[in-house]
TITIFI-246050 format. One line per 2 residues: number of its first residue (from 1); for each residue x, y, z of N, C-alpha, C. Coordinates in nm, 4 decimals. Layout:
% residues N
NUM> X,Y,Z,X,Y,Z,X,Y,Z; ...;
//
This chain:
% residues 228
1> 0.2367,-2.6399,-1.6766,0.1549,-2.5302,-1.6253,0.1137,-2.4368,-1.7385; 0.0047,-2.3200,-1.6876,-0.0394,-2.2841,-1.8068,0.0684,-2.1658,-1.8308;
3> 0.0993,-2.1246,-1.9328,0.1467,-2.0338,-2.0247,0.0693,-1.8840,-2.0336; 0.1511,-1.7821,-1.9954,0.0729,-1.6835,-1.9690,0.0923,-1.6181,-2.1398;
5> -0.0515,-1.5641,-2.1441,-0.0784,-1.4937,-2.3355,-0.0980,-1.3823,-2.2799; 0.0217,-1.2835,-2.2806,-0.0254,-1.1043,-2.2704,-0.0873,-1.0659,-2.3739;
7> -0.1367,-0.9079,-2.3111,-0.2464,-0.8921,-2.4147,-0.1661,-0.7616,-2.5007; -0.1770,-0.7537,-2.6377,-0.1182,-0.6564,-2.7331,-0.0835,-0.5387,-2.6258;
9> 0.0176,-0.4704,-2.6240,0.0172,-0.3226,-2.5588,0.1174,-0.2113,-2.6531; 0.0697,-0.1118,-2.7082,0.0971,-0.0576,-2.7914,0.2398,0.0049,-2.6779;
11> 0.3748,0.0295,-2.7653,0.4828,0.0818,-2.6599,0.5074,0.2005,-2.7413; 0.6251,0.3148,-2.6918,0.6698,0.4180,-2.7420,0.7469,0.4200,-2.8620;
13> 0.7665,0.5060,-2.9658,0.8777,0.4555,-2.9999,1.0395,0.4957,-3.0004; 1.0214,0.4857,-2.8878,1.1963,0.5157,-2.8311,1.2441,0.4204,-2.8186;
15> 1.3988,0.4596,-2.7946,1.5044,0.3453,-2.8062,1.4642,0.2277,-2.7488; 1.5724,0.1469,-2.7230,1.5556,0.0128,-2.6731,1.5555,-0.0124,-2.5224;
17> 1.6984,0.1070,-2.4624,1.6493,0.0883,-2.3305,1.5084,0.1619,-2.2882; 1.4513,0.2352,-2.3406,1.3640,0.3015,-2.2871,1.2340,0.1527,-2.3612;
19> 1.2317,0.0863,-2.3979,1.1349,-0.0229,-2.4511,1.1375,-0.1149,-2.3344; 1.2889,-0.1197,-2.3102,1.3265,-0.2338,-2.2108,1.2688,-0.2698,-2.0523;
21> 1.2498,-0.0746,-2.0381,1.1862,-0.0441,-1.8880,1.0151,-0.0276,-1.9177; 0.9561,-0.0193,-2.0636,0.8742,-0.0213,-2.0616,0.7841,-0.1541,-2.0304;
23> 0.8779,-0.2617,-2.1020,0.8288,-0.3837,-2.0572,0.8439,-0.4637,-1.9661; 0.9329,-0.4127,-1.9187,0.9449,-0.4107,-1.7332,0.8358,-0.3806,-1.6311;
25> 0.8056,-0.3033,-1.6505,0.6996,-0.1988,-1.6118,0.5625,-0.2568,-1.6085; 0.5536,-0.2854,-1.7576,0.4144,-0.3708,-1.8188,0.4060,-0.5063,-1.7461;
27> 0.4710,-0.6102,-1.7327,0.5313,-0.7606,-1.6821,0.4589,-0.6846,-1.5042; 0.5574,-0.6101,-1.4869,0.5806,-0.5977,-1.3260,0.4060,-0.5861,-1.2576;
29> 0.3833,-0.4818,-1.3222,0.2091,-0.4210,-1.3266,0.1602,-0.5552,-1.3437; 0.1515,-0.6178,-1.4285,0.0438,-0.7390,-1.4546,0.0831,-0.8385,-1.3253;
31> 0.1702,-0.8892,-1.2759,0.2138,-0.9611,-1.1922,0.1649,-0.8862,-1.0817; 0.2035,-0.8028,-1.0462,0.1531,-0.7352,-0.9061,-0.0420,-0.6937,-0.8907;
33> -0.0827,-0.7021,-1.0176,-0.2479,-0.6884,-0.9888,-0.3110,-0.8632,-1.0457; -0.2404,-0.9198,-1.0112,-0.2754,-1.0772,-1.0654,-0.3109,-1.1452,-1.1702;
35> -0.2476,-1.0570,-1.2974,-0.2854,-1.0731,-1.4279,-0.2209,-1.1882,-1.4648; -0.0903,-1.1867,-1.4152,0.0054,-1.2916,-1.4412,0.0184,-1.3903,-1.3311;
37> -0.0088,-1.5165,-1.3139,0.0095,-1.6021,-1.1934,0.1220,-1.6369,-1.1573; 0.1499,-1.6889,-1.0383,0.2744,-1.7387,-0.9870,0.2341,-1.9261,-1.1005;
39> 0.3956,-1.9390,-1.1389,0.3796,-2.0366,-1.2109,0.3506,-2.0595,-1.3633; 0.3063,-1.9713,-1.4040,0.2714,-1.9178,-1.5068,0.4315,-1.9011,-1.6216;
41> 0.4472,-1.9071,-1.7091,0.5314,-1.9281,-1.7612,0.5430,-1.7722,-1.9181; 0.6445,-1.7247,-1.9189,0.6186,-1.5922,-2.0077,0.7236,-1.6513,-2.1198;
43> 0.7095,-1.6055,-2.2282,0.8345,-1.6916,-2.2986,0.8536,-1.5458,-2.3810; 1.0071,-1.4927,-2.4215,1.0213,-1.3681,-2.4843,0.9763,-1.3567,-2.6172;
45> 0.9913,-1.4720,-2.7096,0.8990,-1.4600,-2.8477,0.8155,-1.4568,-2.8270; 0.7459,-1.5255,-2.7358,0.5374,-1.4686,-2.7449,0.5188,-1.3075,-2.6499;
47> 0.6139,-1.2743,-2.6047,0.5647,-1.1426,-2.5659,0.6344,-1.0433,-2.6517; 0.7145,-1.0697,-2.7148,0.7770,-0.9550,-2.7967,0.6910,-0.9723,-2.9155;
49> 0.6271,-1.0681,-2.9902,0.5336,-1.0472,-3.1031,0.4095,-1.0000,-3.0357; 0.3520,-1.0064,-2.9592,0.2126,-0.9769,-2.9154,0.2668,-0.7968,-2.8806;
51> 0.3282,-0.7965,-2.8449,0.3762,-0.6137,-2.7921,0.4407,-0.5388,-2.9026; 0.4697,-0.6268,-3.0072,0.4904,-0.5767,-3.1525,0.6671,-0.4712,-3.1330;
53> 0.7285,-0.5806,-3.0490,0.8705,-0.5390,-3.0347,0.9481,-0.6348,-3.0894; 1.0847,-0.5849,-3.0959,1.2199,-0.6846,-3.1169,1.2252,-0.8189,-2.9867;
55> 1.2990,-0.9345,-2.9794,1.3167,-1.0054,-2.8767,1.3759,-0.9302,-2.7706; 1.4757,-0.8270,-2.8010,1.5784,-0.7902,-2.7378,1.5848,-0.7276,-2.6054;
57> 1.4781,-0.6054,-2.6401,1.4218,-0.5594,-2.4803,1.3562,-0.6425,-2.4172; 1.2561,-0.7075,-2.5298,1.1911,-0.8080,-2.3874,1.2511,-0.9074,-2.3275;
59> 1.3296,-0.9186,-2.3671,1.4268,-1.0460,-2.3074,1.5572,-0.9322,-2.1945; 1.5644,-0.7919,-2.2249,1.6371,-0.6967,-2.1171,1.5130,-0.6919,-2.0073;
61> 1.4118,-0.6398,-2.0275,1.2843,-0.6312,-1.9142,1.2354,-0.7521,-1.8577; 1.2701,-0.8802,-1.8769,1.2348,-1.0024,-1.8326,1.3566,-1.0438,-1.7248;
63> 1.5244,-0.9979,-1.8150,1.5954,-1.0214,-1.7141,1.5996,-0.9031,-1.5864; 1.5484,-0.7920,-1.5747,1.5456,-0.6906,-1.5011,1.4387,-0.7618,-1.4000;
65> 1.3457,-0.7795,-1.4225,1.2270,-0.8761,-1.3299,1.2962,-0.9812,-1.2766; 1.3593,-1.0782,-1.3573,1.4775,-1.1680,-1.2285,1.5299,-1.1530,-1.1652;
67> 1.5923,-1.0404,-1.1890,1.6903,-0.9796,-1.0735,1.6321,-0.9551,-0.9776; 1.5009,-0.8655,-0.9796,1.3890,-0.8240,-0.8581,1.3227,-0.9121,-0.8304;
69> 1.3309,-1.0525,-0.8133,1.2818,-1.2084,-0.7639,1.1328,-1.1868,-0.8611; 1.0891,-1.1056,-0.9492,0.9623,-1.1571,-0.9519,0.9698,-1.2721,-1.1046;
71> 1.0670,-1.3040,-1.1352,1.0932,-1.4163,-1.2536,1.2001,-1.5084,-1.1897; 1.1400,-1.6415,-1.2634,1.2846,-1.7031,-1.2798,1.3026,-1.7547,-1.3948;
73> 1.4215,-1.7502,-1.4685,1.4667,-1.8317,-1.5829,1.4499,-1.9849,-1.5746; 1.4152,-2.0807,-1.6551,1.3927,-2.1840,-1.6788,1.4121,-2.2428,-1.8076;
75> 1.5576,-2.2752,-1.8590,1.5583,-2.3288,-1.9765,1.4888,-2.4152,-2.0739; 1.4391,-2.3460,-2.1994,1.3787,-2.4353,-2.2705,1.2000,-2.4027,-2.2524;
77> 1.2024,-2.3200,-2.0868,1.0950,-2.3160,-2.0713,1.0406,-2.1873,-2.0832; 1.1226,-2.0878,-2.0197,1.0612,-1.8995,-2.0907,1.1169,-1.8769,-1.9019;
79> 1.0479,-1.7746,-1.9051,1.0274,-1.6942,-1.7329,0.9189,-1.7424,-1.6688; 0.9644,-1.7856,-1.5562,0.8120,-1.8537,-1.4467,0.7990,-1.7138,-1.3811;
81> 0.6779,-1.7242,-1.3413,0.6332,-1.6062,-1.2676,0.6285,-1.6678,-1.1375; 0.7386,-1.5954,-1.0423,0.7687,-1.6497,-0.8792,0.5866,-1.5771,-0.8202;
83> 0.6052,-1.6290,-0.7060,0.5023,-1.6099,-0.5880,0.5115,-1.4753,-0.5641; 0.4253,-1.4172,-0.5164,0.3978,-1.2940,-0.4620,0.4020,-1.3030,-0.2741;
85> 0.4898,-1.2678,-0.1811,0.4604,-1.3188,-0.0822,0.4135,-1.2042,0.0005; 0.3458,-1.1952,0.1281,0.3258,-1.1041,0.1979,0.4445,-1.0053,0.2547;
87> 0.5819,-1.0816,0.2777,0.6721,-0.9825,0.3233,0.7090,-0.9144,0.2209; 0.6786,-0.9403,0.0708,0.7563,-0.9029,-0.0075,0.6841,-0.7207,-0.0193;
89> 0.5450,-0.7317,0.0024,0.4300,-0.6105,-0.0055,0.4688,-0.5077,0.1203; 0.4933,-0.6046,0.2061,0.5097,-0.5482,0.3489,0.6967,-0.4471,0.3139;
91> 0.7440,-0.5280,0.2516,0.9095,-0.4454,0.2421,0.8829,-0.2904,0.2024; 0.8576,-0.3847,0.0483,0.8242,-0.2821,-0.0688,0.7760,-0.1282,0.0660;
93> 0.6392,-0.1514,0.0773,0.5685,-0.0326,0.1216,0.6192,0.0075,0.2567; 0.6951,-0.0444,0.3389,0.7821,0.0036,0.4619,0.8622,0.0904,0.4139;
95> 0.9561,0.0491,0.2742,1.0754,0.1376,0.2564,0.9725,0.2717,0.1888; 0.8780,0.2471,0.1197,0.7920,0.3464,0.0658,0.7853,0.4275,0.1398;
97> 0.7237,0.4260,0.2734,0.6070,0.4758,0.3530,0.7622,0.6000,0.4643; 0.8313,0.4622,0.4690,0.9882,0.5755,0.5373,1.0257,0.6678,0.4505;
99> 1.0282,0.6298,0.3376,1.1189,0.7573,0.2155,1.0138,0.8706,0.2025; 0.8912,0.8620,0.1878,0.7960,0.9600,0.1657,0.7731,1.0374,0.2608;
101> 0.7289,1.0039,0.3916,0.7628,1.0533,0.5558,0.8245,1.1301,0.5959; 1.0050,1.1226,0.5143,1.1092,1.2213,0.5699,1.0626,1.3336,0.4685;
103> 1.0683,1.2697,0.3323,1.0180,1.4200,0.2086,0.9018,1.4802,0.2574; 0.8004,1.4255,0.2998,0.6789,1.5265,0.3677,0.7604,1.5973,0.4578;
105> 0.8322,1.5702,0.5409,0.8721,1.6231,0.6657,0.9342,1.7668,0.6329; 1.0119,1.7596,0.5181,1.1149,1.8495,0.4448,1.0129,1.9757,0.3885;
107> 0.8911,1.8492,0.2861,0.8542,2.0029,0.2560,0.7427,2.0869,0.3603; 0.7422,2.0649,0.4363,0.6127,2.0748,0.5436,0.6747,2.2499,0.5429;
109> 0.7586,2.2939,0.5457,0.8459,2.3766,0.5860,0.9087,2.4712,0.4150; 0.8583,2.4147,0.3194,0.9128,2.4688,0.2402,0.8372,2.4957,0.0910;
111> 0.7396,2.4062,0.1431,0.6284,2.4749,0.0179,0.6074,2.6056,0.0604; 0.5684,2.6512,-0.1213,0.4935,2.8070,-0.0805,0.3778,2.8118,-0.0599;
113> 0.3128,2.9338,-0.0220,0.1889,2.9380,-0.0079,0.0712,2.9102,-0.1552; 0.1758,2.9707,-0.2357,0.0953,2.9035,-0.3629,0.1160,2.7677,-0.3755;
115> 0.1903,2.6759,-0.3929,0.2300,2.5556,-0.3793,0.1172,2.4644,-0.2791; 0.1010,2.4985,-0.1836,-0.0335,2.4698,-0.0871,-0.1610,2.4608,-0.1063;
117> -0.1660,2.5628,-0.1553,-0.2795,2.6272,-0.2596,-0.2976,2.5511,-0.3656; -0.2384,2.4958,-0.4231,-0.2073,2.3700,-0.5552,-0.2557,2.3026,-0.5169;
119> -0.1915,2.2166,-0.3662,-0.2073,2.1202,-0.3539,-0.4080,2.0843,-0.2775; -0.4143,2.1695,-0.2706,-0.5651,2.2039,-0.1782,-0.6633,2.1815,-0.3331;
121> -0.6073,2.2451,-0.4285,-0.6566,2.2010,-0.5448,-0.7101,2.0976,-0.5975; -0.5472,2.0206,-0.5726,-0.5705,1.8906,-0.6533,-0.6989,1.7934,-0.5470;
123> -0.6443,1.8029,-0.4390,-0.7352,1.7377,-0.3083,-0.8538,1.7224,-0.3464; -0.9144,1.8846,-0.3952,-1.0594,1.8715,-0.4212,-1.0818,1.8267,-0.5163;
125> -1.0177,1.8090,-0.6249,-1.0695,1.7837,-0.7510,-1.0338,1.6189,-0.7469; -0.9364,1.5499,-0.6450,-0.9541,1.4302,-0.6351,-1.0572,1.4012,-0.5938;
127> -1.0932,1.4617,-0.4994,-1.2985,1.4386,-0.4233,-1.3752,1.4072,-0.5306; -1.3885,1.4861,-0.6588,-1.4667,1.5039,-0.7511,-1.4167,1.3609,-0.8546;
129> -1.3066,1.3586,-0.8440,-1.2762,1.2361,-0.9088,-1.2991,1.1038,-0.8756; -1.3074,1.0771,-0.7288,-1.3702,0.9616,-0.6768,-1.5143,0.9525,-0.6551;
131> -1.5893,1.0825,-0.6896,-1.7572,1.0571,-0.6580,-1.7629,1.0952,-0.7991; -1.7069,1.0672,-0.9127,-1.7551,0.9929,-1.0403,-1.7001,0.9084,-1.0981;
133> -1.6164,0.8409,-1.0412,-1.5694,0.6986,-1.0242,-1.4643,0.7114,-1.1474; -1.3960,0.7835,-1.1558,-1.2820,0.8026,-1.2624,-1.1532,0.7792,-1.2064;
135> -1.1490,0.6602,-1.2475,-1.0476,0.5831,-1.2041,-0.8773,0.5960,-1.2716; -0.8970,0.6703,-1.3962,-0.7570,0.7380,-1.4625,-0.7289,0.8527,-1.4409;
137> -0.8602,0.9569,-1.3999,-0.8019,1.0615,-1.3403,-0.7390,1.0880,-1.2127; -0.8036,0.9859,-1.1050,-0.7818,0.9792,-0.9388,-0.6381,0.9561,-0.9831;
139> -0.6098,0.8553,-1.0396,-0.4463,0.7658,-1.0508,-0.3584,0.9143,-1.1180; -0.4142,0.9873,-1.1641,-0.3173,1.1112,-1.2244,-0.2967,1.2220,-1.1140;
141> -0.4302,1.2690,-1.0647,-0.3923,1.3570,-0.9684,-0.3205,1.3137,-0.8082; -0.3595,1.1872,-0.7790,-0.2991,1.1205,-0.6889,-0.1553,1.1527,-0.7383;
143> -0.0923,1.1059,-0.8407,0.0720,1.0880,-0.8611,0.0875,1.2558,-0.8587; -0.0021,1.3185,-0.9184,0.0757,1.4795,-0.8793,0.0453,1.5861,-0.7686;
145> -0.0175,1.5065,-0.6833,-0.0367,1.5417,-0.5290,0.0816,1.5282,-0.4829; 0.1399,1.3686,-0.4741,0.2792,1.3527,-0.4125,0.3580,1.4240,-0.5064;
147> 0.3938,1.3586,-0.6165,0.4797,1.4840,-0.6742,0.5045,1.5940,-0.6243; 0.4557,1.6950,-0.5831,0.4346,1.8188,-0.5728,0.5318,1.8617,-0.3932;
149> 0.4665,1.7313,-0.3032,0.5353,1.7420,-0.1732,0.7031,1.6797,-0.2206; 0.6912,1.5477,-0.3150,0.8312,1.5291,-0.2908,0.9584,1.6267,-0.4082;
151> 0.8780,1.7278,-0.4613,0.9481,1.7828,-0.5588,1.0249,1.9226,-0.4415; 0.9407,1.9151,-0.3940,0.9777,2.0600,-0.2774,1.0358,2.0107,-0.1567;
153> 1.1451,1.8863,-0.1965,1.1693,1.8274,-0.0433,1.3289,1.8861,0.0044; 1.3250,1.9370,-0.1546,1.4899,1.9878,-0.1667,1.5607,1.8372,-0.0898;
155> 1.5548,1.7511,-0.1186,1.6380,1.5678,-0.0865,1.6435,1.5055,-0.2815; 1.7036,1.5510,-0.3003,1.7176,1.4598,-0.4692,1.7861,1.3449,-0.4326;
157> 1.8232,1.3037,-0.3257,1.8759,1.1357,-0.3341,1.7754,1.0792,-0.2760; 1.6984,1.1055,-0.2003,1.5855,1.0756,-0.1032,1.4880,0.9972,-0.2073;
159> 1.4580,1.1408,-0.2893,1.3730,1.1047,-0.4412,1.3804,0.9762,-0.5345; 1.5338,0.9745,-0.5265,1.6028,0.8578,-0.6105,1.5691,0.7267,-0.5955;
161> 1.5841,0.6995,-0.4240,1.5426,0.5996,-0.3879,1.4378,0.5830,-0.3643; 1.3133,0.6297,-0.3420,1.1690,0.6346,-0.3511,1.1659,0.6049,-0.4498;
163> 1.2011,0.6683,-0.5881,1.1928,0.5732,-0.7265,1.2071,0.4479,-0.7322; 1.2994,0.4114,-0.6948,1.3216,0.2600,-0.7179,1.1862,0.1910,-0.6221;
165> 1.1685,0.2475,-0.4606,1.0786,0.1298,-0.4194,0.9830,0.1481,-0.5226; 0.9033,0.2766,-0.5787,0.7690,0.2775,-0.6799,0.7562,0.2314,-0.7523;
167> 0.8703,0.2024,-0.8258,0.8814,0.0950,-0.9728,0.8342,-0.0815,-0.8760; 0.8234,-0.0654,-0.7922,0.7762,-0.1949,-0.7702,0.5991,-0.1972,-0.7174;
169> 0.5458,-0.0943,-0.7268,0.4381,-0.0311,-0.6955,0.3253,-0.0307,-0.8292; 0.2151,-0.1350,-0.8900,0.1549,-0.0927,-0.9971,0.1269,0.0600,-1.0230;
171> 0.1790,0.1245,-1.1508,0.1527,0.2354,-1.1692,-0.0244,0.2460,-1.1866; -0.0902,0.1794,-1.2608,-0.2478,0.2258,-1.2574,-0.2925,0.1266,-1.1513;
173> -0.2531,0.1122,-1.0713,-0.3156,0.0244,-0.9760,-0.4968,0.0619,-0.9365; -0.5128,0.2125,-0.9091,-0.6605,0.2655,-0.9088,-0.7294,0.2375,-1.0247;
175> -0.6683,0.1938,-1.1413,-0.7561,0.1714,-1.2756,-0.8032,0.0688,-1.2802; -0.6899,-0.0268,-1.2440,-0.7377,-0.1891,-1.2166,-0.8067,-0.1963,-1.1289;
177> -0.7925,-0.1573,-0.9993,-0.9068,-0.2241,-0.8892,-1.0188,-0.1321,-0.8467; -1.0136,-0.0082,-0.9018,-1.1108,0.1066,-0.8821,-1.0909,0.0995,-0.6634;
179> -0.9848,0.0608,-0.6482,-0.9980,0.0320,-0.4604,-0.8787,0.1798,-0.5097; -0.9630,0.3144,-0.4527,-0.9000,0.4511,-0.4282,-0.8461,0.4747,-0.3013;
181> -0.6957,0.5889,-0.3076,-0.6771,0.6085,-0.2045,-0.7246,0.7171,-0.0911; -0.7058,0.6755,0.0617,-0.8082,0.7436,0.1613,-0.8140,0.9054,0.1396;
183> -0.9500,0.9378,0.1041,-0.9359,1.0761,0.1129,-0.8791,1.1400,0.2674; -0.9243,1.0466,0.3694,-0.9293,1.1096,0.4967,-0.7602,1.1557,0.5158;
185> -0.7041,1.0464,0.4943,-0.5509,1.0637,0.5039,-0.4947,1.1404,0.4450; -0.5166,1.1459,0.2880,-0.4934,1.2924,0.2207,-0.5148,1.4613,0.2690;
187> -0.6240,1.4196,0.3277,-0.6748,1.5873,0.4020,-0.5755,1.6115,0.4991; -0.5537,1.5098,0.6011,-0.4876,1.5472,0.6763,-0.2934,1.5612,0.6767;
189> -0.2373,1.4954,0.5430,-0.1226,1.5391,0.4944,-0.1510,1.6795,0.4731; -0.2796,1.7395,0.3975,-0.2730,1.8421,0.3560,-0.2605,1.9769,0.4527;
191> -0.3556,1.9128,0.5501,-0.3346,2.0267,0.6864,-0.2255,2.0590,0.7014; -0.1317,1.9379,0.7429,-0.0379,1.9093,0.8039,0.0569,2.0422,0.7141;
193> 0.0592,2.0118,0.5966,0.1230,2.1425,0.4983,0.0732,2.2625,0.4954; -0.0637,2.2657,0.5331,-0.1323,2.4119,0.5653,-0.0527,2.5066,0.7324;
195> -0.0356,2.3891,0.8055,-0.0042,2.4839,0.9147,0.1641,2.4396,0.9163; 0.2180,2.4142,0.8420,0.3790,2.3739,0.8331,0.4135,2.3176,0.9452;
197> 0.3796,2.2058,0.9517,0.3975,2.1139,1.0872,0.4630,2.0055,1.0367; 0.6106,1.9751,1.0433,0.6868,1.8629,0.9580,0.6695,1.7405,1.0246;
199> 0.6486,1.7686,1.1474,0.6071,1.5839,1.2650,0.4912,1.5190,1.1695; 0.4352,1.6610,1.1907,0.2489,1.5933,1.1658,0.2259,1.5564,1.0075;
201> 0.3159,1.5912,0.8951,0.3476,1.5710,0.7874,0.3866,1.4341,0.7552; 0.4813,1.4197,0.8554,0.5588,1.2632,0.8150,0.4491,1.1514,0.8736;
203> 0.3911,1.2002,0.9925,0.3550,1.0751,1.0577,0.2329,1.0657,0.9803; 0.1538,1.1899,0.9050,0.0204,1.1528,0.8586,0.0479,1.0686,0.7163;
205> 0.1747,1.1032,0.6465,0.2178,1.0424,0.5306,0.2960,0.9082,0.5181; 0.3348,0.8540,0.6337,0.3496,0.7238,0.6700,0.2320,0.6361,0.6844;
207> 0.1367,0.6951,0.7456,0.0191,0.6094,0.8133,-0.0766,0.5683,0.6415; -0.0039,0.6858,0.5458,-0.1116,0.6863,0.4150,-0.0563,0.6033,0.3729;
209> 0.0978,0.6263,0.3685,0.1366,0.4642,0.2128,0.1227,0.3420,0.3236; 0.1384,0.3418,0.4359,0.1094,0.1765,0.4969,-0.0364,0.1268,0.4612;
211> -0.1127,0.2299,0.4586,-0.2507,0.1755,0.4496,-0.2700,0.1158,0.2965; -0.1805,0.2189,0.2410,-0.2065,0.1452,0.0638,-0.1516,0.0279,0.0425;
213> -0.0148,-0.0186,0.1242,0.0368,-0.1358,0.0927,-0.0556,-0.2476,0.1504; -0.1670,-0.2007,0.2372,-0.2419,-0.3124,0.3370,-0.3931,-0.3114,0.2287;
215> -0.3861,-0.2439,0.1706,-0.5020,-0.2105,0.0686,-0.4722,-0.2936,-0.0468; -0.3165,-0.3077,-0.0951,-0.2929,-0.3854,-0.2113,-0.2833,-0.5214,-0.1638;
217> -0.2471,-0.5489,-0.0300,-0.2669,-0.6647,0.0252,-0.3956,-0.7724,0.0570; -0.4830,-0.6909,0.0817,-0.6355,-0.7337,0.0833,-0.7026,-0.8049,-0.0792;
219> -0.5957,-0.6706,-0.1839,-0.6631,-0.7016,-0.3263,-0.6424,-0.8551,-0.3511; -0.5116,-0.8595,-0.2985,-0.3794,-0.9494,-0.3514,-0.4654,-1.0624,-0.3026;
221> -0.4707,-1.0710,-0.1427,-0.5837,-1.1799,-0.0885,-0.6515,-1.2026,-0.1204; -0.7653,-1.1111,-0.2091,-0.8923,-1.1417,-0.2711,-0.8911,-1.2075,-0.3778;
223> -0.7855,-1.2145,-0.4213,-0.7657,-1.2956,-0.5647,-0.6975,-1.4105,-0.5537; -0.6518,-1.4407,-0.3861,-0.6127,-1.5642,-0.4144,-0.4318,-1.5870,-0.4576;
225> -0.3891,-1.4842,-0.4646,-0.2512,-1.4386,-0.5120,-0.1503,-1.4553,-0.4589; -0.1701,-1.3997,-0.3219,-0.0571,-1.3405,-0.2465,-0.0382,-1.4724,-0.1580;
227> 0.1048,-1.5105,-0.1376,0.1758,-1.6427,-0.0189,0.1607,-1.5760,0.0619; 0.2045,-1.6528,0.1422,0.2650,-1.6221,0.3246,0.3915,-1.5471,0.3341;
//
C-alpha cells in the first residue's frame, strides 16, 4: 500500500514531551481531515526527517495515536493508519457535546455582565469573519468564544475531560474545509447567556457541537473516508 509522505511542519522548540504532543496533534489533524488514509503506512524516520525532529518523539506521538486506535504498529512496516469509522465521530462528539452542555449550564449563571459583553463581541466579529471568508480567524475566535463560557464554569475537572475529547477534534478544522460553524446556533448560546437561562444554555450548546460532529461527518463522507 501506498506510504504516506508528510509534508515539512516547522515544530516549537521545546522539550521533547512537548514535541511529542505536537506530533500527535499534527498525525491526529491530518488523519481526521483525510490527509492521511486508512492503510496508508507512516514510518518514524520519514516523519521525523521531514518535521526536522529526533526519532524519539515521533515515535512517542505515533505510539500515543495507537493507543487512541487511530494507528497500528506493524513490524518492519512503520504505523498503518486504521479506518475512520462513523461511531468513532459519533462518540468523540457525544462525549463533546455532554461536557460542554453542563459548562454552558454553569456559566449561564455566572458570567459577568462584562464577560457577556465579550462574548457578544466576539459573535460579531465572527459574522465579519465568515463574510470574508477568513478561515484562521473564524477558527481563533470560535476557540475563544467557548473558552470564555468554559473558563467561567467554575468545573476544572469538567474542563479536563473536555480536553481530552478535543484533542481528538482537528484543531484548524475551519482552515481545512472552510465548512464554518452555525452562526444561528452561536446567537442563540449567546442569548441564552444574555438572559442567564442555564436549561436554554446547555440544550442550545449541545444541539451546536452535535451539529459539528454531523458537519465533520458529511466532510469525512465527501471524501470518501469515513467506514460504517
Amino acid at each position: 500500500m501506498e506510504s504516506v509522505s508528510p509534508r515539512s511542519d516547522t515544530l516549537s522548540s521545546g522539550g521533547r514531551k512537548q514535541l511529542s504532543a505536537e506530533v500527535e496533534a499534527y498525525v491526529r489533524e491530518e488523519i481526521m481531515t483525510g490527509k492521511f488514509k486508512a492503510g496508508q503506512y507512516i514510518r518514524t524516520e520519514t516523519l521525523a526527517a521531514q518535521m526536522g525532529v529526533s526519532q524519539t518523539p515521533v515515535r512517542e506521538g505515533l505510539q500515543a495515536l495507537r493507543g487512541q486506535g487511530f494507528l497500528r504498529l506493524e513490524p518492519r512496516r512503520g504505523f498503518r493508519v486504521l479506518e475512520l469509522r462513523r461511531s468513532d465521530i459519533e462518540d468523540v462528539f457525544g462525549v463533546q457535546a455532554h461536557l460542554s452542555a453542563e459548562l454552558a449550564r454553569r456559566a449561564a449563571t455566572r458570567l459577568s455582565w462584562e464577560q457577556v459583553n465579550e462574548l457578544a463581541r466576539i459573535h460579531e466579529d465572527l459574522i465579519v469573519a465568515v463574510d470574508e471568508d477568513d478561515a484562521a480567524l473564524v477558527q481563533s475566535l470560535n476557540s475563544d468564544f467557548h473558552r470564555l463560557i468554559n473558563r467561567n464554569s467554575d468545573a476544572p475537572k469538567l474542563r479536563t475531560l473536555l480536553a481530552v475529547a478535543l484533542s481528538y477534534v482537528p484543531n484548524r478544522f475551519y482552515e481545512k474545509t472552510g465548512v464554518y460553524p452555525s452562526q444561528d446556533e452561536r446567537a442563540e448560546i449567546l442569548e441564552a447567556m444574555k438572559t442567564r437561562d442555564p436549561e436554554r444554555a446547555a440544550d442550545a450548546m449541545r444541539r451546536h457541537i452535535e451539529h459539528s460532529g454531523v458537519v465533520l461527518q458529511k466532510f469525512l463522507d465527501d471524501k470518501g473516508i469515513l467506514g460504517s
